[in-house]
N, C-alpha and C positions, 0 to 999 in steps of 0.2 A: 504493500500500500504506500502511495505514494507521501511524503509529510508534510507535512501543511504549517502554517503557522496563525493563521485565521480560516475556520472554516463556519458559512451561514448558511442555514437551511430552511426555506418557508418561512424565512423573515418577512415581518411586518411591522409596521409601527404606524400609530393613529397618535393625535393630539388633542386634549382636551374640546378644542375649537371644529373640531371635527374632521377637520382636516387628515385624511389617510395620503401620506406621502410614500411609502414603503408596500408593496406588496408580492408576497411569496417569492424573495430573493433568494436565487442559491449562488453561491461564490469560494473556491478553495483558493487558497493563496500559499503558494510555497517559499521556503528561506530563498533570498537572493532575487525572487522576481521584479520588473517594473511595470507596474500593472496601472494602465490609465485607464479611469471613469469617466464616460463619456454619454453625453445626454444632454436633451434642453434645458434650458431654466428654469425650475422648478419642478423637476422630475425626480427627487428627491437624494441625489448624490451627496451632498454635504450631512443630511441625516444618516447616509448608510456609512459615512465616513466618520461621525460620532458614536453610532454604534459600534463599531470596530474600535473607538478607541477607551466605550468606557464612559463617556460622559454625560451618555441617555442610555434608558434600555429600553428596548424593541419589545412592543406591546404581543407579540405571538412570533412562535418558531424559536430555531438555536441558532446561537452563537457559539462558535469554543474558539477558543484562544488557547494557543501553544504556552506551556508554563514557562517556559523562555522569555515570552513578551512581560512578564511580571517587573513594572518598573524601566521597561525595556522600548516605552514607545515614546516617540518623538512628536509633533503636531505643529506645522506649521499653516497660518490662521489667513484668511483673502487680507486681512492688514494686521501689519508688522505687530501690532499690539507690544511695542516697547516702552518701557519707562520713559518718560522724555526729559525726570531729573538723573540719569545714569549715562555714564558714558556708554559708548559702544563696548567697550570692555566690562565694565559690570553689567550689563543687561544681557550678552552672552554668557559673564559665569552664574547670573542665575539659580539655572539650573542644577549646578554643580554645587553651589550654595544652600539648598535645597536639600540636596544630597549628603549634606555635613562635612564635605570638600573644603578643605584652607583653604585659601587664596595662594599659598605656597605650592601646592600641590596642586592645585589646579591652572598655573601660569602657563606653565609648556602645552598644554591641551587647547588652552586659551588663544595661546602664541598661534599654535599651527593651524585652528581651525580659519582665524582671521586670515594667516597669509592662503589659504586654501582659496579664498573667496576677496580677495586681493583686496583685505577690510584691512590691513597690516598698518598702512598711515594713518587712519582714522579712528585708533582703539582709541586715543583722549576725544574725539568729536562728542557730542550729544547728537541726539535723532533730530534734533531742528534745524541741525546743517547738513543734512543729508540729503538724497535725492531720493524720490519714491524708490527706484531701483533700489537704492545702495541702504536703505532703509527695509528692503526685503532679504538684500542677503544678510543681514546682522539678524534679521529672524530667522533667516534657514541655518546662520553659523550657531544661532543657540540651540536650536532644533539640534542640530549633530552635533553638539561638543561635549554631550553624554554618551557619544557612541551608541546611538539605539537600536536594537537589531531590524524595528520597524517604523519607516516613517509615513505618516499622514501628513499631505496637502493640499490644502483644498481650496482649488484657484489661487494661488498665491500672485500669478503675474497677471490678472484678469485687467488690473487698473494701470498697465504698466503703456507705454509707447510702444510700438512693435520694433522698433530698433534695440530696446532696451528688455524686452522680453524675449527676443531672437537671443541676445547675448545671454542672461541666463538660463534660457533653454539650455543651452552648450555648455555652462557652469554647473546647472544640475546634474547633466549626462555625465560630463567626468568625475562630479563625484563620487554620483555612483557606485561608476565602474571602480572608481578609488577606493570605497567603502564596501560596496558589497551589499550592504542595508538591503530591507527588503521596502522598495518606495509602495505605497497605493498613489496616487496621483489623481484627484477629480478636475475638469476641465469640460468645457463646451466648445474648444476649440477642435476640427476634426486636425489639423495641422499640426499642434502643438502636441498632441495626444500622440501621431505616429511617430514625429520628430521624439519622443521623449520613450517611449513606451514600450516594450518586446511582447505584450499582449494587452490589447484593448478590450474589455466589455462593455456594452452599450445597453442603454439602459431606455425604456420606452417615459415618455411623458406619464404624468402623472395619476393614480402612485407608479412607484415607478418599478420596473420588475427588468433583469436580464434577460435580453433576447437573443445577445449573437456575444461569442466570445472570440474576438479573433487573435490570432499569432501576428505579430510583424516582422516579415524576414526583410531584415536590412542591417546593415552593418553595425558590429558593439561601436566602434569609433565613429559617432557623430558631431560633423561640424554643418556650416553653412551653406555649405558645400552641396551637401546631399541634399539641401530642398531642390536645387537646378538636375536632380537626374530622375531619371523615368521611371525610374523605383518605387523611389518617396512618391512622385505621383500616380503611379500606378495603387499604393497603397491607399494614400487619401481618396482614390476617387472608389475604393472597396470600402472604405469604412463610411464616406459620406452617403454611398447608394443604403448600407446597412441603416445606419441614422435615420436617411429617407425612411426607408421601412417601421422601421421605431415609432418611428413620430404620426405614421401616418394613420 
């Protein structure tokens, strides 16, 4: 049997308001995948991504969680949600803060996650001289500077310029492959989802249920490069007709 590290089964989730956003989801996720969530807006993606992490529970069906993820998940939010009295530097050790981590013990983890995410000049800045970008990587460097074995994202670059969401597309991906981590990734871009992803599932309008889960064969080393070949749009234009279907 294959292992998993989140696996949902005839998942659902309703809201007091009445509102059913969730229904009879099934989903396995294995160590090491990058699995993009893809769907319209309001088809309940950002809920099935808080189920996974723990912070609602799903009104019917299962969830199981690998005992590995205990303490082990990451969560990066559509906004930075930073201290704005913290430097860049304290508002990534955080986490590690949290953790009962010195500030001694936690520098070097501090040090390399910032240069990862080329934050390495701006550890004295605050998030009021930042740019939207650079204000999201200081949320994805806190996100991973506990090493988590699984990270949730949910639309992080939705609000970004596409000049500046193309470049951390390409900053996400080498992490990644750097780390290892196991990403989920929700988005309504169909672009960003193949550009980012080695299997998409898509999710129909609301509530929202999985109806196609696909593979993406395209290179582990992605740059900017690969949006200009026939590939990548060969794929988007399989995931966009699937979406089509979804939605319709």
């Amino acid at each position: 049997m294959t292992e998993t590290l989140v696996a949902a089964g005839a998942l659902a989730k309703s809201f007091r308001n009445g509102v059913t956003a969730l229904a009879d989801v099934d989903l396995a996720v294995a160590p090491g995948e990058f699995v993009g969530v893809l769907g319209p807006s309001g088809c309940g993606k950002s809920t099935l991504l808080r189920i996974i992490a723990g912070l609602i529970e799903p009104s019917a069906g299962r969830l199981e969680r690998s005992a590995d993820l205990v303490g082990q998940i990451g969560f990066v939010f559509q906004d930075p949600t930073l201290m704005p009295w913290a430097t860049v530097s304290d508002n990534v050790y955080l986490p590690l803060r949290l953790q009962g981590v010195g500030r001694g013990a936690a520098a070097p983890r501090i040090v390399a996650i910032l240069e990862s995410l080329s934050l390495s000049e701006f550890a004295a800045a605050y998030p009021r001289e930042l740019s939207g970008g650079m204000r999201m990587r200081v949320s994805i460097a806190r996100a991973l500077v506990t090493e988590p074995v699984l990270l949730l994202l949910d639309e992080p670059f939705a609000a970004l310029d596409e000049i500046t969401r193309f470049k951390l597309n390409e900053d996400l991906r080498a992490l990644w492959r750097r780390h290892r981590c196991t990403v989920i990734f929700v988005t309504h871009s169909v672009f960003e989802s193949v550009f980012l992803s080695n299997r998409i599932v898509v999710m129909t309008k609301r509530p929202g249920r999985i109806v196609a889960d696909l593979t993406v064969d395209l290179p582990e080393a992605r740059d900017n490069a690969l949006r200009l070949t026939e590939g990548y749009a060969e794929c988007c234009r399989t995931v966009s007709r699937r979406l089509a279907e979804a939605m319709a």
